[in-house]
N, CA, C and O of each residue as an XYZ file, in Angstrom:
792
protein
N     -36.815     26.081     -7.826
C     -36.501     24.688     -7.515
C     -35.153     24.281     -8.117
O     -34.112     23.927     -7.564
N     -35.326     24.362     -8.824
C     -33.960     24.083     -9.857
C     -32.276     25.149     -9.226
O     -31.119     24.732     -9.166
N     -32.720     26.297     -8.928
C     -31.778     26.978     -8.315
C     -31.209     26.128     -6.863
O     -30.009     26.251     -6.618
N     -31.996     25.341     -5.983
C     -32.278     24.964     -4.782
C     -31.605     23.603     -5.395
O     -30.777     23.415     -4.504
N     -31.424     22.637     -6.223
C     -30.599     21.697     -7.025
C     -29.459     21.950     -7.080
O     -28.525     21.304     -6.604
N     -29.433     23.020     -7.729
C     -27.481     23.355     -8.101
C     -27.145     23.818     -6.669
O     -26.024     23.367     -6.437
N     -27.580     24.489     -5.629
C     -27.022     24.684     -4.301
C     -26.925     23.774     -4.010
O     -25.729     23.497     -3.926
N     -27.880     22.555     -3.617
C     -27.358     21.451     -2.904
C     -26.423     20.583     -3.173
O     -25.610     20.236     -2.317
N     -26.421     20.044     -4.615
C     -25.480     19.846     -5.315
C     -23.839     20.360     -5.048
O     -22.817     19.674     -5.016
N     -24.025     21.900     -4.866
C     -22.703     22.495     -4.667
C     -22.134     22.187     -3.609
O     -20.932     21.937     -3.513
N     -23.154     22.174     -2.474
C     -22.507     22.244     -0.976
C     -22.293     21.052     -0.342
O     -21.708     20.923      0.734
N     -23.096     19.577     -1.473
C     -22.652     18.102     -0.978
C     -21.690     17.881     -1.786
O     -20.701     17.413     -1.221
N     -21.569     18.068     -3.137
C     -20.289     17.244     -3.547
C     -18.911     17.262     -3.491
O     -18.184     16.348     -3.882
N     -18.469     18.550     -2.889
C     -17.011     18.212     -1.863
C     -16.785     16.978     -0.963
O     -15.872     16.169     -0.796
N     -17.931     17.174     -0.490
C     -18.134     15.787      0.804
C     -18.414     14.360      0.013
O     -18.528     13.336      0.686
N     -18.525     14.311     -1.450
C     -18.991     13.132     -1.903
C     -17.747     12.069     -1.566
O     -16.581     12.432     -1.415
N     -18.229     10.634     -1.473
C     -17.271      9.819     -1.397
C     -16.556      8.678     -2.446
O     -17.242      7.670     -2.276
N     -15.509      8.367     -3.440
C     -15.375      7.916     -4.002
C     -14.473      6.711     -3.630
O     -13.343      7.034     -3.264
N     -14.737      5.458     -3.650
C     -14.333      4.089     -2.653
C     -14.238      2.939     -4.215
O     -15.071      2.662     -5.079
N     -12.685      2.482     -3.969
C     -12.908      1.269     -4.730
C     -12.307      0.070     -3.759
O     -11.736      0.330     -2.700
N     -12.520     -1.374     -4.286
C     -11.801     -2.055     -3.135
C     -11.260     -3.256     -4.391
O     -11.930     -3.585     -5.370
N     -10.228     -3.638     -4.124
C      -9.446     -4.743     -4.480
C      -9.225     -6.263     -3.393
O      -8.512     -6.225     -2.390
N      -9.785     -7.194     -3.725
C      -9.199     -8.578     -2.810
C      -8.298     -9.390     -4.052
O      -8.294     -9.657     -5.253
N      -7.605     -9.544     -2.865
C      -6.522    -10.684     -3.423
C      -5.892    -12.097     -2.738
O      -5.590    -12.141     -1.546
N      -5.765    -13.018     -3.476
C      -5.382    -14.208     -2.986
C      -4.084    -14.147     -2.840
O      -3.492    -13.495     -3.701
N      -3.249    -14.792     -1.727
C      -1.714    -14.777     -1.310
C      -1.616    -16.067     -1.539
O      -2.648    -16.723     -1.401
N      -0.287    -16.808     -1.970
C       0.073    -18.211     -2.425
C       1.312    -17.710     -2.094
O       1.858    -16.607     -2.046
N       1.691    -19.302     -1.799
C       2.704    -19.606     -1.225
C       3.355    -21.196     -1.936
O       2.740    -22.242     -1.727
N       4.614    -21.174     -2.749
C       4.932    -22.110     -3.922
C       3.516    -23.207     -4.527
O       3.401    -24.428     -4.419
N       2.509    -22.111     -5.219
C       1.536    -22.380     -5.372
C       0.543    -22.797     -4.670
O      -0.495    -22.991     -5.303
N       0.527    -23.044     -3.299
C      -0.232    -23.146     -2.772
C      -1.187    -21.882     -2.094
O      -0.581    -20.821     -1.945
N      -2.763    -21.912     -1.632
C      -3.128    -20.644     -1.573
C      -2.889    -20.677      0.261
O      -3.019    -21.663      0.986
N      -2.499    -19.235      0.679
C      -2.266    -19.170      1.967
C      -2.772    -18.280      2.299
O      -2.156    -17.747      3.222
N      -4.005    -17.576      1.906
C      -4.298    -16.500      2.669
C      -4.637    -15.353      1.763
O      -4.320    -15.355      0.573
N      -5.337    -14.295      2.389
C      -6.003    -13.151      1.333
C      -5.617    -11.938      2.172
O      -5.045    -11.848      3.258
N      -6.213    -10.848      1.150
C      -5.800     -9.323      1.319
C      -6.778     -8.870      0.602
O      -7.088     -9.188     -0.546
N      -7.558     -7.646      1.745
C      -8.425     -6.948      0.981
C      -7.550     -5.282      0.884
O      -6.745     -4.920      1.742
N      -7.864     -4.601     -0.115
C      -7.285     -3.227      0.083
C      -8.835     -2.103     -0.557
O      -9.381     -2.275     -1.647
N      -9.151     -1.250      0.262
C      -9.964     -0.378     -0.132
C      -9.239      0.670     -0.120
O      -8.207      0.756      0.545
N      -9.881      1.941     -1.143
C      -9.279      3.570     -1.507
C     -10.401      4.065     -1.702
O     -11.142      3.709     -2.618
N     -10.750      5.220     -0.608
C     -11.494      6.047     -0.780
C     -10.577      7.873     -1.172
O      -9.380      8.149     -1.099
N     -11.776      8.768     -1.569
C     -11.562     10.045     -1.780
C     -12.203     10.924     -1.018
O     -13.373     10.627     -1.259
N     -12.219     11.474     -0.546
C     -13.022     11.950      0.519
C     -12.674     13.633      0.491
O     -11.772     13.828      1.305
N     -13.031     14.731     -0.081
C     -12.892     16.086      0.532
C     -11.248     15.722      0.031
O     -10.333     15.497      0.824
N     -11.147     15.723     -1.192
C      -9.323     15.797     -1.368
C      -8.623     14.889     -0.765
O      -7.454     14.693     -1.098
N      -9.210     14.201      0.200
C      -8.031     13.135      1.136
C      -8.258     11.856      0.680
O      -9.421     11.455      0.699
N      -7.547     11.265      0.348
C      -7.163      9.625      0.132
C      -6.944      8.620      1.238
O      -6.172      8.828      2.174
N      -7.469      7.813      1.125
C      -7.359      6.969      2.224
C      -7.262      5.293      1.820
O      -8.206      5.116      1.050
N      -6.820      4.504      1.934
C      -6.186      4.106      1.578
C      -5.376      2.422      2.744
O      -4.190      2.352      3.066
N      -6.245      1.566      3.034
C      -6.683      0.696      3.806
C      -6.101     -0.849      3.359
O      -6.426     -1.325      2.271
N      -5.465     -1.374      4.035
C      -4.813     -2.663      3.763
C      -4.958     -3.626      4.821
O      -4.353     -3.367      5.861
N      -5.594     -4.616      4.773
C      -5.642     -5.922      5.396
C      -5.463     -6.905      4.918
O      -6.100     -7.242      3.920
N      -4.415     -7.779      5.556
C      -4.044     -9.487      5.012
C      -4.258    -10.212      5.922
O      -4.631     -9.674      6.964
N      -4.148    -11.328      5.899
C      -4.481    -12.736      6.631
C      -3.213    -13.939      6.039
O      -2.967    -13.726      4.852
N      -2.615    -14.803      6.471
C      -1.742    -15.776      5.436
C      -1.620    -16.894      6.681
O      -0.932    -16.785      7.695
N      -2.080    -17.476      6.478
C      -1.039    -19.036      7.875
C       0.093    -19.737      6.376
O       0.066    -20.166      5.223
N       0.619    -19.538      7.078
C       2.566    -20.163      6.229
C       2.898    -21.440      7.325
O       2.952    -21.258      8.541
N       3.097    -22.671      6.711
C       3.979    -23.419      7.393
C       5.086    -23.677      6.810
O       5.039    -23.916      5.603
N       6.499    -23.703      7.572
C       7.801    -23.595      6.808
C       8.538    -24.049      8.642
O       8.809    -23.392      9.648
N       8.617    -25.676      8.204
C       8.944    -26.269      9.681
C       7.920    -26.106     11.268
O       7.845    -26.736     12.323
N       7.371    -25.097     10.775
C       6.409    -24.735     11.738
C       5.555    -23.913     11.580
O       5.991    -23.034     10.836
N       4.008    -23.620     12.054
C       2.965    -23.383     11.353
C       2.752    -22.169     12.089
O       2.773    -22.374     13.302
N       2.491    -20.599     11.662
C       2.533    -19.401     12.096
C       1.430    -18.569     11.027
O       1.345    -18.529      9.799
N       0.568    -17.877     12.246
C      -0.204    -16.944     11.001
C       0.431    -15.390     11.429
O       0.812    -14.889     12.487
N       0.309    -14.853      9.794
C       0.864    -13.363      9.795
C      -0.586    -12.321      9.720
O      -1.377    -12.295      8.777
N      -0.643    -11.754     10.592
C      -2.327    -10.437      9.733
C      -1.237     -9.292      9.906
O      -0.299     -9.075     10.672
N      -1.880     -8.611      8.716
C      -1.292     -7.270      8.323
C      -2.130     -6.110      8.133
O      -2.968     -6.467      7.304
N      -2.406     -4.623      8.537
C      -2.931     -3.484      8.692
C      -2.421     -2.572      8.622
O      -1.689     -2.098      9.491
N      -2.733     -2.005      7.361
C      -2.384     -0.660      7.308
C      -3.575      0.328      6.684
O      -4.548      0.148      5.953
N      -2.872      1.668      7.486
C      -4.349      2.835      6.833
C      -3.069      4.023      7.043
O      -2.366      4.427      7.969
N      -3.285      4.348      5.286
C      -2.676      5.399      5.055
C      -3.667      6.347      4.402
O      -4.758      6.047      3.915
N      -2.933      7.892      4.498
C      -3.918      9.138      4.292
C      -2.631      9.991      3.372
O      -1.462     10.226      3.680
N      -3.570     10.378      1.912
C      -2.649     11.434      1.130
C      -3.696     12.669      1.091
O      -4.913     12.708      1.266
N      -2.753     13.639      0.797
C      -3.726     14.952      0.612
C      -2.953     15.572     -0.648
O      -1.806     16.005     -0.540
N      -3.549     15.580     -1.643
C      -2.924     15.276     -3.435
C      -1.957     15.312     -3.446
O      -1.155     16.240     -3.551
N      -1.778     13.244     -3.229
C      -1.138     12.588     -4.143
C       0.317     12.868     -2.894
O       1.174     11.991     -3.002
N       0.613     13.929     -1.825
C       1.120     13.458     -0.985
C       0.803     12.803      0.090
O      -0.261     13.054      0.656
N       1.894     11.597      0.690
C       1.529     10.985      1.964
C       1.591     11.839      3.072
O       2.550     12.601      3.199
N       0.665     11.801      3.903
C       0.245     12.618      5.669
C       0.329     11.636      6.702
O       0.620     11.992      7.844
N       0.121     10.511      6.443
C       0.083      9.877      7.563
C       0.358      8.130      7.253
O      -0.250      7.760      6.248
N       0.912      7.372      7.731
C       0.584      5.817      7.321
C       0.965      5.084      9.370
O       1.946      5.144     10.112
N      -0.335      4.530      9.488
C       0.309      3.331     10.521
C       0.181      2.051     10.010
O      -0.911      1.831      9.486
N       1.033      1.086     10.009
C       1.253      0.088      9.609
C       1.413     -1.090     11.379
O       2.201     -0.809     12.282
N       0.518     -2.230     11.402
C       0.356     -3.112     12.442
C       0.516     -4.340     11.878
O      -0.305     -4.667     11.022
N       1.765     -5.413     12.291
C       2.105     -6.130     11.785
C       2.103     -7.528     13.525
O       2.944     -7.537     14.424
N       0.950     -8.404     13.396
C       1.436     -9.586     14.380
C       1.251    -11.173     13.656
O       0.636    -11.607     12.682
N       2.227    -11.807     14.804
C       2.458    -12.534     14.300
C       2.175    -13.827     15.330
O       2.979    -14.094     16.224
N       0.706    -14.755     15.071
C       0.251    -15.861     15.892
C      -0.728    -14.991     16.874
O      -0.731    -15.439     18.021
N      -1.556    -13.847     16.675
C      -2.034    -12.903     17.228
C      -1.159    -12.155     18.397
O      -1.566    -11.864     19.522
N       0.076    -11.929     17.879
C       0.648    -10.573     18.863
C       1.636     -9.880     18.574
O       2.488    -10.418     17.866
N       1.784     -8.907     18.881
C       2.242     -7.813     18.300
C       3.912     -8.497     17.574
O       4.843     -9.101     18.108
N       3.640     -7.985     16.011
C       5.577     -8.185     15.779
C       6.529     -7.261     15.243
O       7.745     -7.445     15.203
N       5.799     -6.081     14.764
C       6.389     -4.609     14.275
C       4.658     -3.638     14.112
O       3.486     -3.969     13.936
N       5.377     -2.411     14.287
C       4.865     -1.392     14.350
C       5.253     -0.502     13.716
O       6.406     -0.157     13.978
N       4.701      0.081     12.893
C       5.640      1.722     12.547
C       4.426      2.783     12.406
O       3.254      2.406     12.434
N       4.919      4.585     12.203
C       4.028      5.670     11.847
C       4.731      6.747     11.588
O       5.308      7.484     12.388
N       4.633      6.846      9.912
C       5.028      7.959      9.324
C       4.250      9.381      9.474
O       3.038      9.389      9.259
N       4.875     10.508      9.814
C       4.049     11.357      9.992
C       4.357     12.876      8.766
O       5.368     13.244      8.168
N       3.711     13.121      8.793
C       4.364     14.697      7.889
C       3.903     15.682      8.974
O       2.852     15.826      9.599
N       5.071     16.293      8.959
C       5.056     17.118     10.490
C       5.013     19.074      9.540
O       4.925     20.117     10.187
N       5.098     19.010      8.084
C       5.441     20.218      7.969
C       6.121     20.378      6.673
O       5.700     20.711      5.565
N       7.589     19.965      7.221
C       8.961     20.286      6.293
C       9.870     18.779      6.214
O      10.868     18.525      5.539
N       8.841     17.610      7.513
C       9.559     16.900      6.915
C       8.805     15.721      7.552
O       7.761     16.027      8.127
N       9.252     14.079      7.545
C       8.500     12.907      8.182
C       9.059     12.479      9.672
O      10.228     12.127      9.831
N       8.219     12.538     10.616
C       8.461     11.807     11.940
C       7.867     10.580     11.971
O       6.660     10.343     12.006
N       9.221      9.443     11.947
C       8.819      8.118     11.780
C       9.408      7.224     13.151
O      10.538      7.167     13.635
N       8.211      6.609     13.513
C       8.216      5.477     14.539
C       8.412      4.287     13.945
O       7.482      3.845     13.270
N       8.956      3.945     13.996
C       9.434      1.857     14.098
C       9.805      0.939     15.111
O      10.997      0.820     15.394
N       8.716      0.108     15.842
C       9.179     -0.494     16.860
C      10.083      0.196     17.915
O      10.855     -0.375     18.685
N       9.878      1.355     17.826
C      10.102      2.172     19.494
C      11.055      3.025     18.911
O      10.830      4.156     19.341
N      12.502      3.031     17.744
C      12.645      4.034     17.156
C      12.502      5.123     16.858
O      11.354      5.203     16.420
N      13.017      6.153     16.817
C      12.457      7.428     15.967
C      13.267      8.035     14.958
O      14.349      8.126     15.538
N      13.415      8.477     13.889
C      14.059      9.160     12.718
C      13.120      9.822     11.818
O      11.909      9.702     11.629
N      13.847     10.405     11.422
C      12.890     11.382     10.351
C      13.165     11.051      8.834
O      13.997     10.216      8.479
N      12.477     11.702      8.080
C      12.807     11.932      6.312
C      12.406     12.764      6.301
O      11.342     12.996      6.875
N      13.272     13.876      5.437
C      13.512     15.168      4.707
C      12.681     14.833      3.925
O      12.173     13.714      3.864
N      12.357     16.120      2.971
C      11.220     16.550      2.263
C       9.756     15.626      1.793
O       9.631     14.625      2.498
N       8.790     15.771      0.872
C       7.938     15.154      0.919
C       8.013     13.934      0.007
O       8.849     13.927     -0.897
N       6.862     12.490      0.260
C       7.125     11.574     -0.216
C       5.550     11.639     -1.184
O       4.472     12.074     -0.780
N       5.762     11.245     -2.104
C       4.541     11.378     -2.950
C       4.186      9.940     -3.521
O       3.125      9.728     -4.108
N       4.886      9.237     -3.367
C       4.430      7.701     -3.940
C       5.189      6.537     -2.933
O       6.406      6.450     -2.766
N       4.148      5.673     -2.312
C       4.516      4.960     -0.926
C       3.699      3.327     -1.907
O       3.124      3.110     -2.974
N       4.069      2.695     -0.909
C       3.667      0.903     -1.404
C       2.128      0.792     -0.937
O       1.882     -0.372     -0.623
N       1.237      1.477     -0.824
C      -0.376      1.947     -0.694
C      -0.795      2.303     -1.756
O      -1.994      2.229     -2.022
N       0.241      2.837     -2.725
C      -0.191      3.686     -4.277
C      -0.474      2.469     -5.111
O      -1.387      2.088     -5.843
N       0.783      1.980     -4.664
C       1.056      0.366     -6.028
C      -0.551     -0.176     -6.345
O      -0.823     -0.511     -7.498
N      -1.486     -0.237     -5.384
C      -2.759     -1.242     -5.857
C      -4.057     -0.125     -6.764
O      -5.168     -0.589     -7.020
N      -3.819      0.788     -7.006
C      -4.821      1.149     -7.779
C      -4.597      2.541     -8.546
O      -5.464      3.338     -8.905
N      -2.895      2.640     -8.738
C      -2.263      3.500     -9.019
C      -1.044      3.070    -10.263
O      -0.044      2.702     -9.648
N      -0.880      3.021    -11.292
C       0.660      1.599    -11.975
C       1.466      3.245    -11.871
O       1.004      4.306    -12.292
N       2.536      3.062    -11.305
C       3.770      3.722    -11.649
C       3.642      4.305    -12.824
O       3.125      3.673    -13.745
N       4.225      6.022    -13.063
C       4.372      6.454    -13.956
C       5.992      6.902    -14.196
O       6.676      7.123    -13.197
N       6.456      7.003    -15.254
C       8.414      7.804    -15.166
C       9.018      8.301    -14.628
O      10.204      8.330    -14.302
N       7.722      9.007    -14.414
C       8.229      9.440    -13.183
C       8.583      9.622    -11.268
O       8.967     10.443    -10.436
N       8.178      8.386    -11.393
C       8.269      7.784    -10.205
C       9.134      6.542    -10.056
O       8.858      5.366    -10.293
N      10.613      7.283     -9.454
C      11.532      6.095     -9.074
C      12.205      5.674     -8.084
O      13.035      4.766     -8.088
N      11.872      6.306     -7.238
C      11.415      5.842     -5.800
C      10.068      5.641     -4.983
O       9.058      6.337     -5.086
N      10.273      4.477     -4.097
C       8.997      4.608     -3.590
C       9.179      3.906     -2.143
O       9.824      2.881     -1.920
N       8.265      4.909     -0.955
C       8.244      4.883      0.308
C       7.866      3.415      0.935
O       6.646      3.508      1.074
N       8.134      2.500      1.253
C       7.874      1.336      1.730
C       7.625      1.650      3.314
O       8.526      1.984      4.083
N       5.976      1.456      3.745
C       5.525      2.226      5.019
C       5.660      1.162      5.847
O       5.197      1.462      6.947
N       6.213     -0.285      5.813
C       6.584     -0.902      6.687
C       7.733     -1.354      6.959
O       7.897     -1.954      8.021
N       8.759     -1.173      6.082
C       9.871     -0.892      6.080
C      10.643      0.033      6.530
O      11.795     -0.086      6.948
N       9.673      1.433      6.399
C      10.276      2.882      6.789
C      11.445      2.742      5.851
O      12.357      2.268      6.528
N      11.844      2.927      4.633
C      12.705      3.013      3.734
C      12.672      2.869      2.348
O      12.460      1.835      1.714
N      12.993      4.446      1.758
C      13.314      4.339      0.323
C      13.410      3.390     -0.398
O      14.585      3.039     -0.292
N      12.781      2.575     -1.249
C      13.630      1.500     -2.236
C      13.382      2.162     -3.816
O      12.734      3.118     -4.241
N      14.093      1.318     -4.317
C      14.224      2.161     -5.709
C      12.784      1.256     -7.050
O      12.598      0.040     -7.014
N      12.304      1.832     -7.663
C      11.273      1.540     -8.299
C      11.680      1.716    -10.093
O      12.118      2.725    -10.647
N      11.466      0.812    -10.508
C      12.029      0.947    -12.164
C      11.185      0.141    -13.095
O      11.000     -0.950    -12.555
N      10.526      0.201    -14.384
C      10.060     -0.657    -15.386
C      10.691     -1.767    -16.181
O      11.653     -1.417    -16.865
N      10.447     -2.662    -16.216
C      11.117     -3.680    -16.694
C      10.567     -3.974    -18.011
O      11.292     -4.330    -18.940
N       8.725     -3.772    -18.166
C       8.214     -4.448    -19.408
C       6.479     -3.424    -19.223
O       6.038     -2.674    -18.352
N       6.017     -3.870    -20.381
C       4.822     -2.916    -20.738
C       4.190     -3.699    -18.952
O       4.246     -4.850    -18.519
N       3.562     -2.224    -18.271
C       2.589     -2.543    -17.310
C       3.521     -3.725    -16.110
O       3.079     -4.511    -15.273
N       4.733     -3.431    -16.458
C       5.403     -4.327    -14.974
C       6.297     -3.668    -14.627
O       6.967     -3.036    -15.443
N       6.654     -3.638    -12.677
C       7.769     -2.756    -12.381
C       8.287     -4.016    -11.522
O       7.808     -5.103    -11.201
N       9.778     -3.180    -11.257
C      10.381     -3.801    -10.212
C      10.663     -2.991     -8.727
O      10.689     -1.764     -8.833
N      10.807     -3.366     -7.807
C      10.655     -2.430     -6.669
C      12.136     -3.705     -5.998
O      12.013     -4.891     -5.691
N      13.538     -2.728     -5.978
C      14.003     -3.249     -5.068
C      14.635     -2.467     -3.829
O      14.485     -1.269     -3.592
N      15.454     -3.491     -3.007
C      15.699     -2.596     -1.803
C      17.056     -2.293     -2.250
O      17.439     -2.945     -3.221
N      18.106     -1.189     -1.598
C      19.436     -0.588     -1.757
C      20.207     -1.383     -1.400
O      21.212     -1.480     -2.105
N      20.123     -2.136     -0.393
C      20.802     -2.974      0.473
C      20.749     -3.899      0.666
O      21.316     -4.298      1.684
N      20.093     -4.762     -0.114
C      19.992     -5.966     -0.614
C      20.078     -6.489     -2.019
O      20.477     -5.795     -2.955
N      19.616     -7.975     -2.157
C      19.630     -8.181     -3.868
C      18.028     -8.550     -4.002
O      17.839     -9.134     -5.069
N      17.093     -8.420     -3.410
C      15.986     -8.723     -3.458
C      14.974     -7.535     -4.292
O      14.790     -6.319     -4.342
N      14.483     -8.817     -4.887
C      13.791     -7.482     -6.390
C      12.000     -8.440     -5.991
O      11.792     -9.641     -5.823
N      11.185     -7.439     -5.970
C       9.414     -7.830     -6.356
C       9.166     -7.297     -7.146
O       9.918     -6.351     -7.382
N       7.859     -7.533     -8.183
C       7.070     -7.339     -9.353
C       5.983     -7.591     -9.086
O       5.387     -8.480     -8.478
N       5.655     -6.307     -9.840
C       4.193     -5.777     -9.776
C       3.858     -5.764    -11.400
O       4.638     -5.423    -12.289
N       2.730     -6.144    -11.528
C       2.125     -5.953    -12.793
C       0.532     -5.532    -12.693
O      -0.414     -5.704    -11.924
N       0.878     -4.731    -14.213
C      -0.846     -4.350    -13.973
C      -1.721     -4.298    -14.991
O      -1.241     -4.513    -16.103
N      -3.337     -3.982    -14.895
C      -3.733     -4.061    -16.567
C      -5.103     -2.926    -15.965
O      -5.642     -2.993    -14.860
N      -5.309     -2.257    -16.715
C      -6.014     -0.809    -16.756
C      -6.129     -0.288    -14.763
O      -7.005     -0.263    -13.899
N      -4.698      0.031    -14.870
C      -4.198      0.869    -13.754
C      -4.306      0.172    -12.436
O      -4.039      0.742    -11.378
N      -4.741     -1.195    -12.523
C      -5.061     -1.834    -11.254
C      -4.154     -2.914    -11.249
O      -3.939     -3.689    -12.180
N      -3.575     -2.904     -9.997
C      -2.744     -4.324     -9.804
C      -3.270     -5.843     -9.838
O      -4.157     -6.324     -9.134
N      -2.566     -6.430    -10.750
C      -3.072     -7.459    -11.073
C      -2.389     -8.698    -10.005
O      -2.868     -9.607     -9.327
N      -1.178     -8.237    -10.244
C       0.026     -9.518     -9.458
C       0.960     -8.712     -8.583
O       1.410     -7.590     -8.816
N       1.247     -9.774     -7.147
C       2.544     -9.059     -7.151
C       3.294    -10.127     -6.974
O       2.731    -11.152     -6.589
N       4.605    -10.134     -7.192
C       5.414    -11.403     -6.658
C       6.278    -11.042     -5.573
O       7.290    -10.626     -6.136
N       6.392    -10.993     -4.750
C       7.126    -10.061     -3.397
C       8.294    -11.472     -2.847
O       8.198    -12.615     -2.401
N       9.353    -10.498     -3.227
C      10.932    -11.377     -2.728
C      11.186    -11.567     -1.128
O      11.850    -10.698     -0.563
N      10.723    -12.588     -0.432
C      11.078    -12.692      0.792
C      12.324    -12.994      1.313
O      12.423    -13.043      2.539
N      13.320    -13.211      0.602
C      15.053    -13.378      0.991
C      14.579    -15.198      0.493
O      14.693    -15.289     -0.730
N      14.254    -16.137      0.935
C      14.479    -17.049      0.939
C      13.416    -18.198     -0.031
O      13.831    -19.197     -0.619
N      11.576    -17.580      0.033
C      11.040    -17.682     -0.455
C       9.723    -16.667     -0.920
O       9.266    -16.120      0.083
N       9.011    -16.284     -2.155
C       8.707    -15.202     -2.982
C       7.191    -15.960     -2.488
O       6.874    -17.140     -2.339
N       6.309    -14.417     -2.287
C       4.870    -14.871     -2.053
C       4.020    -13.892     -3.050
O       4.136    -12.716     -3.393
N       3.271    -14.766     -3.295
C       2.700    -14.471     -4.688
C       1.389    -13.776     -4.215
O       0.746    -14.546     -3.501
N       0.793    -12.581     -4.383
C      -0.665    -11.924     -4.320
C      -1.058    -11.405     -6.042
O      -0.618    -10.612     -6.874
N      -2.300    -12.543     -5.900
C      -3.092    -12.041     -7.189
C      -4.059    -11.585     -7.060
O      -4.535    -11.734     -5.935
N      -4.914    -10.778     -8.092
C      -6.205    -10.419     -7.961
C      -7.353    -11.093     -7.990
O      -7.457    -11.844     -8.960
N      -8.343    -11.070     -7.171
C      -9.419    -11.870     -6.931
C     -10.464    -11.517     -7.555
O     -11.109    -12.285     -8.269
N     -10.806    -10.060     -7.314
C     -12.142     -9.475     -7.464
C     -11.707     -8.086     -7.058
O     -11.017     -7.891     -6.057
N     -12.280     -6.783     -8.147
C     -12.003     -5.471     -7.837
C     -13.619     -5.079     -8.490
O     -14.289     -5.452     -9.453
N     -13.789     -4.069     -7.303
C     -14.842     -3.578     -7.423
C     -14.586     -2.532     -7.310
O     -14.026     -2.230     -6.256
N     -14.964     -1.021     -8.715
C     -14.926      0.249     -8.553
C     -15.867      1.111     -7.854
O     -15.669      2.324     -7.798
């Protein structure tokens, strides 16, 4: 019997599943505008890795944004991310990073370009992952572009873009994102943590 334990044991727990989920509230110059849930599962080595928002913003005129993304790593590298972005329910960007091999085939709104070698830390990592030294770049999967990633203070980074002056902050407290403050060019939208369940 006991032999018939450790077999089964052996031959399910590859397949076991390990799932945490994070919600967060979005504000907008303090006001609350909307939420974001993000779940991460483990699955057989693969990461997965699930983002949904909701926000109605009025700024002269009243518009809701939903946001979707589902990205897939296979240790700790990215394989796949589609990112679905509309706006008032219809379509307003699209993109899909792919790892083809030796390098990334990326779609953006009808686009195509690639990235050379592999990307190991993308803006999917940021919520249940804090930056380590070694990580100073990081893949922005709706952007489709490098931005540069740096520490500013115990448990806070900055993530900005090359080509701009726009800087966001992330902070965190036992490896989970707590805040982010994300630089929109004109005005900064705030996502905090609501409720994380491991």
């Amino acid at each position: 019997m006991r032999t018939f334990i450790i077999l089964a044991i052996s031959i399910l727990l590859p397949f076991y599943t390990i799932g945490q989920t994070a919600k967060y509230i979005i504000s907008l110059k303090g006001f609350e505008v909307g939420n974001q849930t993000v779940t991460q599962k483990v699955n057989n080595g693969i990461t997965t890795v699930e983002v949904s928002s909701k926000a109605t913003v009025k700024l002269g005129f009243t518009y809701t944004v939903s946001y979707h993304q589902l990205a897939h790593y296979d240790n700790q590298r990215l394989i796949e991310s589609r990112v679905t972005i509309k706006k008032n329910d219809e379509i307003y960007s699209t993109s899909h990073t792919k790892w083809t091999g030796d390098h990334y085939r990326v779609m953006q709104d009808g686009k195509s370009f690639q990235i050379p070698g592999e990307l190991h830390f993308a803006t999917t990592r940021l919520y249940f992952q804090e930056p380590s030294t070694e990580h100073q770049r990081i893949y922005s999967e709706a952007d489709c572009v490098i931005k540069l990633l740096e520490k500013s203070a115990a448990h806070t980074y900055w993530v900005s873009e090359p080509q701009t002056n726009r800087k966001s902050k992330y902070t965190y407290k036992n490896g989970i994102l707590q805040e982010a403050v994300v630089d929109h060019a004109l005005i900064d939208f705030v996502t905090k943590l609501h409720s994380y369940t491991p």
